[in-house]
Biopython code that builds the backbone (N, CA, C, O; Angstrom):
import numpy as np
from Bio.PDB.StructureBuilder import StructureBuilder

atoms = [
    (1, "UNK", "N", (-25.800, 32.019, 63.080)),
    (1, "UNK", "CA", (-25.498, 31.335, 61.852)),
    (1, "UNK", "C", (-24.186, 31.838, 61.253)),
    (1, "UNK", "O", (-23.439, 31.158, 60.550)),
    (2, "UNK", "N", (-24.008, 33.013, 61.585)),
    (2, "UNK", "CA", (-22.448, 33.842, 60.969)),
    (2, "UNK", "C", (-21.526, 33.472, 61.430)),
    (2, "UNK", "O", (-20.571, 33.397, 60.657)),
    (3, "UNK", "N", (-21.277, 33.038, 62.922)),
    (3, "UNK", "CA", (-19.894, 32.790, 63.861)),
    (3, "UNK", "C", (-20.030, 30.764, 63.298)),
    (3, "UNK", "O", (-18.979, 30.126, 63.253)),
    (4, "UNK", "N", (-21.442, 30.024, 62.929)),
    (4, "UNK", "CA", (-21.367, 28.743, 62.362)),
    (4, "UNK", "C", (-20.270, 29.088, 61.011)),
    (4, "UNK", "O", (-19.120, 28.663, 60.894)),
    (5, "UNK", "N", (-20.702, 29.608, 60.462)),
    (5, "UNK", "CA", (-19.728, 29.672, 59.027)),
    (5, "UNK", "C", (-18.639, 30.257, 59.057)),
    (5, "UNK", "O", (-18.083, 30.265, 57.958)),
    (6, "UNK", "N", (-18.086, 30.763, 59.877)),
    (6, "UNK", "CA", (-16.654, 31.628, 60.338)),
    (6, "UNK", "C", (-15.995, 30.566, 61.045)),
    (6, "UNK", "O", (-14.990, 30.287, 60.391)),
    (7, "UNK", "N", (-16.089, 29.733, 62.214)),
    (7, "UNK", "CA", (-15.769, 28.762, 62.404)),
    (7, "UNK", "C", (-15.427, 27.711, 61.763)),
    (7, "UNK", "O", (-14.365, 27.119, 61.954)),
    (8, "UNK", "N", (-16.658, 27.243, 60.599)),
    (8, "UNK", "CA", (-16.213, 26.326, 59.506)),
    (8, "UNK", "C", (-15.189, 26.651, 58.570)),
    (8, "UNK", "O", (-14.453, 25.797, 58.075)),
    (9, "UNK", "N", (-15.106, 28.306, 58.227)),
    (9, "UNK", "CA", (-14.116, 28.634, 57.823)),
    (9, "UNK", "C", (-12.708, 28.516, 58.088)),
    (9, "UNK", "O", (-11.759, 28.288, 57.338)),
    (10, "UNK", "N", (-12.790, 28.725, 59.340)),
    (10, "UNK", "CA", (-11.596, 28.608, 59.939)),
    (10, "UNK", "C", (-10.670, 27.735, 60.147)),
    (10, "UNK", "O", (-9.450, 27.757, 59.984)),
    (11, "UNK", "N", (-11.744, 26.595, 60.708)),
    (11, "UNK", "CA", (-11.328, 24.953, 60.550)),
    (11, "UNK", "C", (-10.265, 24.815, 59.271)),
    (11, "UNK", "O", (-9.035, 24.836, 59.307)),
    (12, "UNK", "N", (-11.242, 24.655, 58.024)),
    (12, "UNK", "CA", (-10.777, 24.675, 56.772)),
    (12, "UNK", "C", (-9.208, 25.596, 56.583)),
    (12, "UNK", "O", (-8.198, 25.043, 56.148)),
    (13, "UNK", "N", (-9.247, 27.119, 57.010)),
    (13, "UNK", "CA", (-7.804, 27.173, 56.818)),
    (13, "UNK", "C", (-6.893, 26.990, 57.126)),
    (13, "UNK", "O", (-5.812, 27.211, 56.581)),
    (14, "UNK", "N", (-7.272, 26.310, 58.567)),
    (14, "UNK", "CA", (-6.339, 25.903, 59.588)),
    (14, "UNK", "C", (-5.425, 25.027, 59.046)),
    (14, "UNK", "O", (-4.194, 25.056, 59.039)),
    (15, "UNK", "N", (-6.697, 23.773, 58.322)),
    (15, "UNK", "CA", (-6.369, 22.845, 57.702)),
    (15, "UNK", "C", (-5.146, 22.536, 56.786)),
    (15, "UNK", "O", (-4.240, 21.704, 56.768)),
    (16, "UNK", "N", (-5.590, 23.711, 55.954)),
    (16, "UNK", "CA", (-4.871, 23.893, 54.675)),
    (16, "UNK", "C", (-3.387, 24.409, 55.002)),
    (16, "UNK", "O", (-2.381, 23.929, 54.482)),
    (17, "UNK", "N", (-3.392, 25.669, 56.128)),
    (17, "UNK", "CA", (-2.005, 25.818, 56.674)),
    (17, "UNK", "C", (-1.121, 24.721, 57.044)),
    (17, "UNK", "O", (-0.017, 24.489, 56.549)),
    (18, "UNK", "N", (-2.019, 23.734, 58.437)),
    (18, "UNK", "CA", (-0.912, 22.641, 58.456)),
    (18, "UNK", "C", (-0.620, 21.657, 57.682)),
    (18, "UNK", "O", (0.297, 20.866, 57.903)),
    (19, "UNK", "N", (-1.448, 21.623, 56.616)),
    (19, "UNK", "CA", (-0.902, 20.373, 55.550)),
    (19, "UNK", "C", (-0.731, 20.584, 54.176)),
    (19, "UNK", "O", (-0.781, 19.778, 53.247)),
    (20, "UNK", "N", (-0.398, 22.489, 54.197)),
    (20, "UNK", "CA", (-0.238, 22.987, 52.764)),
    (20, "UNK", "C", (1.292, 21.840, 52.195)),
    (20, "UNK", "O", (1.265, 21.494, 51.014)),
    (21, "UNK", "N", (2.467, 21.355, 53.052)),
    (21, "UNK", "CA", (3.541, 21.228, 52.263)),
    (21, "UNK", "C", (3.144, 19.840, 51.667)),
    (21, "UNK", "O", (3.712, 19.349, 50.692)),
    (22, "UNK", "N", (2.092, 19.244, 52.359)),
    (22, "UNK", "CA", (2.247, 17.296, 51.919)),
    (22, "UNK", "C", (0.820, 17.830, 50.612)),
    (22, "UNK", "O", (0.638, 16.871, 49.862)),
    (23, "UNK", "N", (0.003, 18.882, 50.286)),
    (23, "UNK", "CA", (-1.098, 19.098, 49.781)),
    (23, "UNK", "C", (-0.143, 19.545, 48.639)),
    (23, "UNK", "O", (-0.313, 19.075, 47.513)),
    (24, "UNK", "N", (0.769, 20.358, 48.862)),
    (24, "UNK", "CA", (1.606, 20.812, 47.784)),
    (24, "UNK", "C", (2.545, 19.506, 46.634)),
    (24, "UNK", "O", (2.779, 19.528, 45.426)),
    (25, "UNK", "N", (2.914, 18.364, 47.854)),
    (25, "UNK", "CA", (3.880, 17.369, 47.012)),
    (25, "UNK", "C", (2.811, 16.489, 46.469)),
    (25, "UNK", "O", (2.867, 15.862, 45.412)),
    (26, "UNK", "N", (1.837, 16.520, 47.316)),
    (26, "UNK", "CA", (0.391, 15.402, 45.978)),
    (26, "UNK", "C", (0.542, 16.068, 44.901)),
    (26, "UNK", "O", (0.805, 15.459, 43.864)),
    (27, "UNK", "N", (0.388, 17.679, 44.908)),
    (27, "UNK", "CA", (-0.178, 18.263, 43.827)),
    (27, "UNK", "C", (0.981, 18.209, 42.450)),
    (27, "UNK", "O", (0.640, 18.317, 41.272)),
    (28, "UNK", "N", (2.591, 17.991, 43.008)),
    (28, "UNK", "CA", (3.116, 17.646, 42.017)),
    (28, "UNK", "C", (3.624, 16.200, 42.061)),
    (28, "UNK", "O", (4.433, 15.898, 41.183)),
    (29, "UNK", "N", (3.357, 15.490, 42.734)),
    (29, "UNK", "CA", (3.023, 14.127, 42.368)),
    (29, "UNK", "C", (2.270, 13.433, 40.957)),
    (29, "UNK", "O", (2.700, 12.837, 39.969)),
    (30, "UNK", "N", (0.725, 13.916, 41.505)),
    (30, "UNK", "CA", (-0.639, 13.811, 40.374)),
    (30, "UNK", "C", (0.000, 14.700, 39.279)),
    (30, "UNK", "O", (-0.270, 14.342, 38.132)),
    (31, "UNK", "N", (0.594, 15.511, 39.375)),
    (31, "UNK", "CA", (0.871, 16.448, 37.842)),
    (31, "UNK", "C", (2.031, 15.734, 37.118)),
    (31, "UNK", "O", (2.208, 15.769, 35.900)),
    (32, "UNK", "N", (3.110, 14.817, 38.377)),
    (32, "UNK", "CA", (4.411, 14.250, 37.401)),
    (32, "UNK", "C", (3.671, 12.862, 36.783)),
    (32, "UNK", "O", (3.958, 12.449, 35.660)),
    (33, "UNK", "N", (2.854, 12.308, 37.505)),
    (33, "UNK", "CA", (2.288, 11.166, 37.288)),
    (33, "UNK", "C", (1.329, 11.712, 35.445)),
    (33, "UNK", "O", (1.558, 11.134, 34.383)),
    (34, "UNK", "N", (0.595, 12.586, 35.569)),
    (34, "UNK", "CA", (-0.030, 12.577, 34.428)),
    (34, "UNK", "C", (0.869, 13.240, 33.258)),
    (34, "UNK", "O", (0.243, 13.399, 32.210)),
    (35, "UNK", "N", (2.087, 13.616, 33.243)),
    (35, "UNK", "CA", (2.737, 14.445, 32.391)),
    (35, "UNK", "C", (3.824, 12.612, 32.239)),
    (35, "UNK", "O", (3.962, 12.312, 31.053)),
    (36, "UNK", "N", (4.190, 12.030, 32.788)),
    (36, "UNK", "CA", (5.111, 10.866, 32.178)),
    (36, "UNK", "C", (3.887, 9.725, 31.800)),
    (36, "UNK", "O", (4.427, 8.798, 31.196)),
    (37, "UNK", "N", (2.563, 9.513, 31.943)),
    (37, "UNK", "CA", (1.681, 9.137, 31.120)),
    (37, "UNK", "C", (1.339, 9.884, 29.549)),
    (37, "UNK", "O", (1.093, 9.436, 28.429)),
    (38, "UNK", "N", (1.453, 11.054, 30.053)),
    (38, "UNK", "CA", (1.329, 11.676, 28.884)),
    (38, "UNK", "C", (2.240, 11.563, 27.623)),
    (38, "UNK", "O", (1.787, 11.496, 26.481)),
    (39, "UNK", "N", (3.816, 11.546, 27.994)),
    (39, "UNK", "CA", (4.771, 11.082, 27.252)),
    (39, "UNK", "C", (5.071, 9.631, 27.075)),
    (39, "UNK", "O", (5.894, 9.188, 26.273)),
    (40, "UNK", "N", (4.546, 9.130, 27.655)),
    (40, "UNK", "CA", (4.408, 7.678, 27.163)),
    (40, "UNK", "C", (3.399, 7.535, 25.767)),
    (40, "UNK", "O", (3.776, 7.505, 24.596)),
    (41, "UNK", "N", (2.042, 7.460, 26.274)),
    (41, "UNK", "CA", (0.921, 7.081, 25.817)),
    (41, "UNK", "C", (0.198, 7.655, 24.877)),
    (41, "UNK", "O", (-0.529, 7.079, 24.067)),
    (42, "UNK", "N", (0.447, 9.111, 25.007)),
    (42, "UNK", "CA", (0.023, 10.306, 24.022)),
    (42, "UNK", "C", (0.024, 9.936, 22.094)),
    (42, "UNK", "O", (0.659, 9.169, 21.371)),
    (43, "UNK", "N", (-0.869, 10.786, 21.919)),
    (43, "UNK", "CA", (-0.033, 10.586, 20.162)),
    (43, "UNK", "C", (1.079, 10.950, 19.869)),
    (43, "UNK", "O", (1.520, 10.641, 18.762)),
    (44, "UNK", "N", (1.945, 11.796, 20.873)),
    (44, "UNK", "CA", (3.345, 12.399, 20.347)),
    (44, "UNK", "C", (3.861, 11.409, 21.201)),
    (44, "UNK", "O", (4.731, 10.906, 20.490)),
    (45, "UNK", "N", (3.875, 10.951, 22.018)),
    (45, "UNK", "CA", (4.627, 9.432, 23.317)),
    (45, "UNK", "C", (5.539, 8.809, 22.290)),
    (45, "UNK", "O", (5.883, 8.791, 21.108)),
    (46, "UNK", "N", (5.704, 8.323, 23.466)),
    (46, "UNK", "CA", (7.485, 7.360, 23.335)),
    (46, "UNK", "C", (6.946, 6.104, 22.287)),
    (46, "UNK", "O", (7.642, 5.657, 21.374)),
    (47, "UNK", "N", (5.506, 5.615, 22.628)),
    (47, "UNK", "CA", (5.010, 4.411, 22.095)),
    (47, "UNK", "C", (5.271, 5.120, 20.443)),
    (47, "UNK", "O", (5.875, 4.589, 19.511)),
    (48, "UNK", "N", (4.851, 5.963, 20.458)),
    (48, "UNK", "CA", (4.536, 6.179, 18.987)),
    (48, "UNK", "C", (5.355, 6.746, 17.803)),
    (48, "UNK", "O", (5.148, 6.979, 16.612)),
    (49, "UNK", "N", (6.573, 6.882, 18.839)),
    (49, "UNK", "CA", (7.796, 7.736, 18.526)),
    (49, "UNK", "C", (8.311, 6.407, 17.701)),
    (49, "UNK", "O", (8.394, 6.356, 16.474)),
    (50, "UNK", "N", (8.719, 5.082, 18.835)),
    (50, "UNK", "CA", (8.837, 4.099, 18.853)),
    (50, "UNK", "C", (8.642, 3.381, 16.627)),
    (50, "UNK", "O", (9.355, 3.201, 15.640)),
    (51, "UNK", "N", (7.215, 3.265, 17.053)),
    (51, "UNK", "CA", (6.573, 2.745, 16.165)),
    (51, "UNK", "C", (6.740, 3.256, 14.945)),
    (51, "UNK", "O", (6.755, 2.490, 13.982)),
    (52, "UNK", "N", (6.902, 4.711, 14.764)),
    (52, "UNK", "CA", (7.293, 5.198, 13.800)),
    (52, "UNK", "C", (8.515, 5.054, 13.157)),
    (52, "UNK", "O", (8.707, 4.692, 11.996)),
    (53, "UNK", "N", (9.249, 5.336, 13.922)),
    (53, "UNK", "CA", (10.925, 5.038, 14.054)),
    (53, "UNK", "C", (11.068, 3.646, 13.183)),
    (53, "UNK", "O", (11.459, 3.559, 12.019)),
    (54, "UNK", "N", (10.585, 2.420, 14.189)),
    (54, "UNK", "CA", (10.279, 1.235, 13.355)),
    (54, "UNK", "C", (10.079, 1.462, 12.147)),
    (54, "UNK", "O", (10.886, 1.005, 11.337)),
    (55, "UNK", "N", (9.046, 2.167, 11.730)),
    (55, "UNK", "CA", (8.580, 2.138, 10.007)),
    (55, "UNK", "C", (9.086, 2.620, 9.101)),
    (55, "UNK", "O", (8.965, 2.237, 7.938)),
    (56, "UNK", "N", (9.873, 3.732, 9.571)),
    (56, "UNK", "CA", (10.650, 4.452, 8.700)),
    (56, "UNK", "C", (12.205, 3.627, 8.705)),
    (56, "UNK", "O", (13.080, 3.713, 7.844)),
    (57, "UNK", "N", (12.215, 2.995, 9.688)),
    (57, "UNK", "CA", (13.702, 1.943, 9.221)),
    (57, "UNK", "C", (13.450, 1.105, 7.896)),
    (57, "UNK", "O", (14.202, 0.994, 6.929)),
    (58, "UNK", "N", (12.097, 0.501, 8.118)),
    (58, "UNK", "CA", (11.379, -0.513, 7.341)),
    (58, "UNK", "C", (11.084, 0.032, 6.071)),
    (58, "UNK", "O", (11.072, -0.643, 5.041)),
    (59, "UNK", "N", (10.864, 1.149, 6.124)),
    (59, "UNK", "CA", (10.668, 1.754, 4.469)),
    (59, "UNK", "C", (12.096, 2.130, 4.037)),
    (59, "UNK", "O", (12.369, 2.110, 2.837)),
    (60, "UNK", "N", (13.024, 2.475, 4.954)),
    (60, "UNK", "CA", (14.058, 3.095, 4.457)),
    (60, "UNK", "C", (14.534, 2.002, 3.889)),
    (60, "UNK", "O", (14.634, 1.954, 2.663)),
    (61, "UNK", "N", (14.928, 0.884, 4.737)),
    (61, "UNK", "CA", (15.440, -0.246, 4.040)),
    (61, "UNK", "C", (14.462, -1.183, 2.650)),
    (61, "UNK", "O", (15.040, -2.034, 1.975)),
    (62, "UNK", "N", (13.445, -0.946, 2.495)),
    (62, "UNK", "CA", (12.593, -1.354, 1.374)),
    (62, "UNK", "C", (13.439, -0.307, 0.407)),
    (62, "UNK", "O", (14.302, -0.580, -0.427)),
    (63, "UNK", "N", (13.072, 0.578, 0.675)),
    (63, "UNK", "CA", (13.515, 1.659, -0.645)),
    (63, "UNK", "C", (15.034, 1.879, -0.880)),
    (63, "UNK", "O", (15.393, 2.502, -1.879)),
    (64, "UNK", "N", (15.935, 1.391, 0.000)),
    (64, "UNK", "CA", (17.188, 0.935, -1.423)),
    (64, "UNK", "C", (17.200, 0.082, -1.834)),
    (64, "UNK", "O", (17.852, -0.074, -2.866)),
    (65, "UNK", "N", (16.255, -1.299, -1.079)),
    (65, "UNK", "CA", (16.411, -2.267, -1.757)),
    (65, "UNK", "C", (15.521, -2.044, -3.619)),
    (65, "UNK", "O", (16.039, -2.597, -4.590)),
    (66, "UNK", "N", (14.603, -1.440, -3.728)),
    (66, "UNK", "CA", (14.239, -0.814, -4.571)),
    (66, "UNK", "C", (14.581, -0.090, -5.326)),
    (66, "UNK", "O", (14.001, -0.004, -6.409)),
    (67, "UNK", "N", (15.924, 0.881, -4.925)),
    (67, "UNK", "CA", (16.596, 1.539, -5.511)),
    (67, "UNK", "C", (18.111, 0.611, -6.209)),
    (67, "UNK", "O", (18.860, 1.110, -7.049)),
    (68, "UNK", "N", (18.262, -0.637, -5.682)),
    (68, "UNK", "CA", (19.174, -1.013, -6.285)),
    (68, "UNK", "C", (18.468, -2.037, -7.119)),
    (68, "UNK", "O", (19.139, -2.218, -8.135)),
    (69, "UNK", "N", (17.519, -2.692, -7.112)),
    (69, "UNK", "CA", (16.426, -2.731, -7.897)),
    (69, "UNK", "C", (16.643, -2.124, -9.519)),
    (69, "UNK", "O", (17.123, -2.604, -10.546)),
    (70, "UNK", "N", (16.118, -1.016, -9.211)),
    (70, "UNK", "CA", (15.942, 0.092, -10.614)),
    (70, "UNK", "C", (16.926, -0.146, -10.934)),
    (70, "UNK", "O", (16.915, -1.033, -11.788)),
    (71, "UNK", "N", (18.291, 0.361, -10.572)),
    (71, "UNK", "CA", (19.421, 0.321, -10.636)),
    (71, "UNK", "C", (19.714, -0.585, -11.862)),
    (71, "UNK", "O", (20.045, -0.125, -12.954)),
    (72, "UNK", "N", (19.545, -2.121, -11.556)),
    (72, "UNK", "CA", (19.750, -3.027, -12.180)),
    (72, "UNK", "C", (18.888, -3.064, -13.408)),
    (72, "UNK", "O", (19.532, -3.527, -14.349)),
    (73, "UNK", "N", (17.829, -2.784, -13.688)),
    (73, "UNK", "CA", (16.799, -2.524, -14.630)),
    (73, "UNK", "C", (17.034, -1.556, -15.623)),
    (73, "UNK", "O", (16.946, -1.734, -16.838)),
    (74, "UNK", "N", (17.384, -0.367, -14.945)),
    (74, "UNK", "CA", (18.146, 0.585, -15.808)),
    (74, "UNK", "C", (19.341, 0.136, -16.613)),
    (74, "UNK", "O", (19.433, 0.504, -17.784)),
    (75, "UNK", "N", (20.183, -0.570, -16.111)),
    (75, "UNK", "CA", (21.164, -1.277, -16.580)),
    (75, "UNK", "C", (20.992, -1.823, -17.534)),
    (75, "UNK", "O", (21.470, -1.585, -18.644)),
    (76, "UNK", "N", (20.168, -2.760, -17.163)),
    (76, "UNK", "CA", (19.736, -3.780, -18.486)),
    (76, "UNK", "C", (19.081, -3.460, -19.631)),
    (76, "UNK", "O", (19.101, -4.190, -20.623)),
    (77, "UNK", "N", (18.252, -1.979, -19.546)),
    (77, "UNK", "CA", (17.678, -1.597, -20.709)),
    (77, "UNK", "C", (18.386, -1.099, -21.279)),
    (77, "UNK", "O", (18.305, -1.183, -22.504)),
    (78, "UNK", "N", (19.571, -0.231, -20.587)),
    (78, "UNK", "CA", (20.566, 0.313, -21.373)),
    (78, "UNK", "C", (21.421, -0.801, -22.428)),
    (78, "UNK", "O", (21.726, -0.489, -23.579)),
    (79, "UNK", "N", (21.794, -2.366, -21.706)),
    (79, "UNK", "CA", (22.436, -3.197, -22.878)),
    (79, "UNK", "C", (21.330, -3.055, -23.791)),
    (79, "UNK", "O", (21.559, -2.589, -24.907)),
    (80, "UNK", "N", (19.725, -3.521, -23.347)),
    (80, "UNK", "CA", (18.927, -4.281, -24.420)),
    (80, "UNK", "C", (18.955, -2.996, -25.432)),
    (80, "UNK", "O", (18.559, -3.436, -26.511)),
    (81, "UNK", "N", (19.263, -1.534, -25.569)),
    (81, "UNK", "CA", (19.220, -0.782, -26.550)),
    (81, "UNK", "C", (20.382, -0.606, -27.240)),
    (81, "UNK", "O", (20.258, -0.211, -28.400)),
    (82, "UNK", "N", (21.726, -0.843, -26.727)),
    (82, "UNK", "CA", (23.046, -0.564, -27.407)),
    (82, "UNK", "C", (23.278, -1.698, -27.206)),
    (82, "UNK", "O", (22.484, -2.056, -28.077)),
    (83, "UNK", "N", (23.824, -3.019, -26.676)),
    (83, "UNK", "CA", (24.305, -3.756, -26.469)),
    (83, "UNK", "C", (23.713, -5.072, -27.548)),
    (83, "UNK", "O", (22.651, -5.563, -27.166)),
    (84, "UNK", "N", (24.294, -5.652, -28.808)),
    (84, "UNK", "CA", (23.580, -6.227, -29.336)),
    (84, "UNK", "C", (24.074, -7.483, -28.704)),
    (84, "UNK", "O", (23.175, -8.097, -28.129)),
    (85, "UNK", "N", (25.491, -8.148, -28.639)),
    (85, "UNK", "CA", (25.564, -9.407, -28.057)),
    (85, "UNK", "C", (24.744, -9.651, -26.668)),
    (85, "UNK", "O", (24.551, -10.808, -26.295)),
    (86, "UNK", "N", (24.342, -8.726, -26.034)),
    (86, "UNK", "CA", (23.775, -8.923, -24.724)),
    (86, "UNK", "C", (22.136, -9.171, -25.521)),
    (86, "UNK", "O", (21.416, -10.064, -25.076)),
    (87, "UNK", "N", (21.820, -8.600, -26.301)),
    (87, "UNK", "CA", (20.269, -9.057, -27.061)),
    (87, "UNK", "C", (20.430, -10.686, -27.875)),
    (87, "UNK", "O", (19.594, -11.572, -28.048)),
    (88, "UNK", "N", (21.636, -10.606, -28.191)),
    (88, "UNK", "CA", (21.873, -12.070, -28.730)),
    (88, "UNK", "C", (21.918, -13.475, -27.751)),
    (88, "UNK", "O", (21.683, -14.644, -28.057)),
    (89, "UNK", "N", (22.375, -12.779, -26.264)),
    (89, "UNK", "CA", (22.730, -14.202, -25.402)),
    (89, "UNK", "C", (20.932, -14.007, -24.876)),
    (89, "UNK", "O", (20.379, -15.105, -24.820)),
    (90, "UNK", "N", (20.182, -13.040, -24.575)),
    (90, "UNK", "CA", (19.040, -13.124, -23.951)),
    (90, "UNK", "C", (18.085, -13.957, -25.127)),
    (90, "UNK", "O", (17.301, -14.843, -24.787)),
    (91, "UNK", "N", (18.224, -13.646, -26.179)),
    (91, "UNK", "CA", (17.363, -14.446, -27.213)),
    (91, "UNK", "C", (17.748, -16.075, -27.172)),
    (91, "UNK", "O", (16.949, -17.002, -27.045)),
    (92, "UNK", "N", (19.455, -16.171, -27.341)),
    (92, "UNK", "CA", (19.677, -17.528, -27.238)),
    (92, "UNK", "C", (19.351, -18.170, -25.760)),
    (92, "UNK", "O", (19.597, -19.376, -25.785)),
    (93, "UNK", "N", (18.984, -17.831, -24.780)),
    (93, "UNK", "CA", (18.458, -18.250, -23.590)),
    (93, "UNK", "C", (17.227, -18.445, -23.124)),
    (93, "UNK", "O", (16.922, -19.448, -22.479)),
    (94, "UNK", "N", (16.280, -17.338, -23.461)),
    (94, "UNK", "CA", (15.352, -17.232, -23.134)),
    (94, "UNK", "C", (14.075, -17.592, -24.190)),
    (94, "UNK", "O", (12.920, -17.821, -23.831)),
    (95, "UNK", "N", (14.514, -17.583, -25.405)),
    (95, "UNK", "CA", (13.552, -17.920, -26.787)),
    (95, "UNK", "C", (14.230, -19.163, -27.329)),
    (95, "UNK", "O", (13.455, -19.880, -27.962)),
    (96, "UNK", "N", (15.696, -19.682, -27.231)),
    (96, "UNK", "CA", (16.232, -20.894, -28.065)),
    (96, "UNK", "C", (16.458, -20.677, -29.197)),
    (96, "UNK", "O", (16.542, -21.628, -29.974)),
    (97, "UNK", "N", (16.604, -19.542, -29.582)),
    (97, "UNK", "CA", (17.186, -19.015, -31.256)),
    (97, "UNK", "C", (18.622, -19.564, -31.062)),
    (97, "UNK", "O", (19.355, -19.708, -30.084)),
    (98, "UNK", "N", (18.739, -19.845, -32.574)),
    (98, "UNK", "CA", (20.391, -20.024, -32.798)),
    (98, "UNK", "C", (20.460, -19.401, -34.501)),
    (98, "UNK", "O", (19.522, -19.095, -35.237)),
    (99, "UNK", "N", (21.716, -19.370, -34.719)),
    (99, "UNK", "CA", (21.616, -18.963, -35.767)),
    (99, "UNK", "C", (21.818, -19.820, -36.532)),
    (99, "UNK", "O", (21.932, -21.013, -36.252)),
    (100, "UNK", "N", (21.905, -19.210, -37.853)),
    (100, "UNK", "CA", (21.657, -19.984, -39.312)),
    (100, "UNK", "C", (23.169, -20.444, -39.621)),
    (100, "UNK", "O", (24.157, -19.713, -39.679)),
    (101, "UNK", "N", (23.080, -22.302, -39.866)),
    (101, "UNK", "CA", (23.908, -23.121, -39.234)),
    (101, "UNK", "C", (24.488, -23.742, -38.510)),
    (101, "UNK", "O", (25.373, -24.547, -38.802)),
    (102, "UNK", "N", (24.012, -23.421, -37.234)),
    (102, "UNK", "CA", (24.311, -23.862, -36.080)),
    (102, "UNK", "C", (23.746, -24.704, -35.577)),
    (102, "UNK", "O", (22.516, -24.745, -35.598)),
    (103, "UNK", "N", (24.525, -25.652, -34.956)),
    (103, "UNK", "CA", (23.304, -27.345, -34.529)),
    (103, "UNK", "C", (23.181, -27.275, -32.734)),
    (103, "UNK", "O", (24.039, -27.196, -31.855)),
    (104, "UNK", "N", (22.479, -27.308, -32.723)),
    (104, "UNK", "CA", (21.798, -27.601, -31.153)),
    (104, "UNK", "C", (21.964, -29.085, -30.644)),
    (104, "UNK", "O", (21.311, -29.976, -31.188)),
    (105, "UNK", "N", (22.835, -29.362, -29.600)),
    (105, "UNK", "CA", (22.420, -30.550, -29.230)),
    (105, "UNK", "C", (22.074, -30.372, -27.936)),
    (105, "UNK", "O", (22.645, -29.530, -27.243)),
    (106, "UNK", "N", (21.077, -31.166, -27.465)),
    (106, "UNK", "CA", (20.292, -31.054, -25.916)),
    (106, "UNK", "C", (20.599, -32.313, -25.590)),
    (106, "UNK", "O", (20.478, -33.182, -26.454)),
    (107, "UNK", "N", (21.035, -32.632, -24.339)),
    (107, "UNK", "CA", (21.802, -33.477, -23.518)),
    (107, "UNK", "C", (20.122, -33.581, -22.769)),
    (107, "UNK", "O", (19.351, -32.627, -22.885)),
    (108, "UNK", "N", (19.734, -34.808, -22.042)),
    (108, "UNK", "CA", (18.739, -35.265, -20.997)),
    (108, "UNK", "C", (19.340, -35.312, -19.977)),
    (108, "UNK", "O", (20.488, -35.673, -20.235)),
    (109, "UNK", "N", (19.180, -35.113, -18.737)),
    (109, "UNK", "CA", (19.666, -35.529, -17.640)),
    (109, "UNK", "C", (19.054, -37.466, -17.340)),
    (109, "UNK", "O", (17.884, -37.837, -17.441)),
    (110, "UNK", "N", (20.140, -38.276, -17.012)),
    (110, "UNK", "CA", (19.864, -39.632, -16.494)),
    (110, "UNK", "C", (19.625, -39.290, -15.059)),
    (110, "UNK", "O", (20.121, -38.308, -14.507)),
    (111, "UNK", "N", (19.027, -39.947, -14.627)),
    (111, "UNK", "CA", (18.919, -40.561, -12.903)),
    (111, "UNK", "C", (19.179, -42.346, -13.239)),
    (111, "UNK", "O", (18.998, -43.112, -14.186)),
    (112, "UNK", "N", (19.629, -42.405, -12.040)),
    (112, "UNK", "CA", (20.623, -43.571, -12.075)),
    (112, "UNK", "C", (19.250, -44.709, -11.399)),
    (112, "UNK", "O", (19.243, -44.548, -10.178)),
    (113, "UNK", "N", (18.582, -45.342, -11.656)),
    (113, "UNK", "CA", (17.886, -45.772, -11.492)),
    (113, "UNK", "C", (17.945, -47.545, -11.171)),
    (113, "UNK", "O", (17.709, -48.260, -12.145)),
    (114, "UNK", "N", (18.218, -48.150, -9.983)),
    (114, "UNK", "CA", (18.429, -49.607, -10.176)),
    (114, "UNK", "C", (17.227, -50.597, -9.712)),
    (114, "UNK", "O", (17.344, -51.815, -9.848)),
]
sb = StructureBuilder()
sb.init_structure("model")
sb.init_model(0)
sb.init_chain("A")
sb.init_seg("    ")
for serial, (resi, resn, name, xyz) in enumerate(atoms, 1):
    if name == "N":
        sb.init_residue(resn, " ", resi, " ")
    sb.init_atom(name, np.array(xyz, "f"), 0.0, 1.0, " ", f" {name:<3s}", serial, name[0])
structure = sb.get_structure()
């Protein structure tokens, strides 16, 4: 039974000697194969690198548009507190105040109708 399992042994290293170099290039084959899946697909991967990248363009560009936004808002509160003719044209525009004496005339638009 001892020279059975010494034999089987043997077989086996024989094995492994003549086909250690093609046993060796699988072995970094299967390892390049799962390490460029890995950088693909992973949570740190290219996909997600990707996607992020995307979002942060997308917020970046939301948020000046937001910032020039404020910008303009700030502006305007600054007339509506010092600026009185700028409180005078927003009233005469937006409420129809005029002042005392002043005549309003409102024009209709025609359509030409035959």
């Amino acid at each position: 039974m001892t020279s059975y399992i010494k034999t089987g042994d043997n077989g086996f290293r024989n094995y492994l000697r003549q086909h250690k170099r093609q046993l060796t290039i699988a072995g970094y084959v299967v390892t390049a194969i799962y390490l460029l899946f890995s950088l693909i697909f992973s949570d740190l991967g290219l996909l997600k690198y990707f996607s992020i990248k995307r979002d942060h363009n997308r917020l970046s560009h939301e948020i000046s548009q937001l910032d020039s936004s404020n910008k303009s808002l700030r502006e305007e509160v600054t007339k509506l507190k010092t600026d009185p003719d700028y409180i005078e044209s927003i009233a005469r525009d937006k409420l129809g105040l005029v002042k005392e004496g002043e005549k309003v005339y409102k024009f209709e638009e025609r359509t030409n109708q035959k």
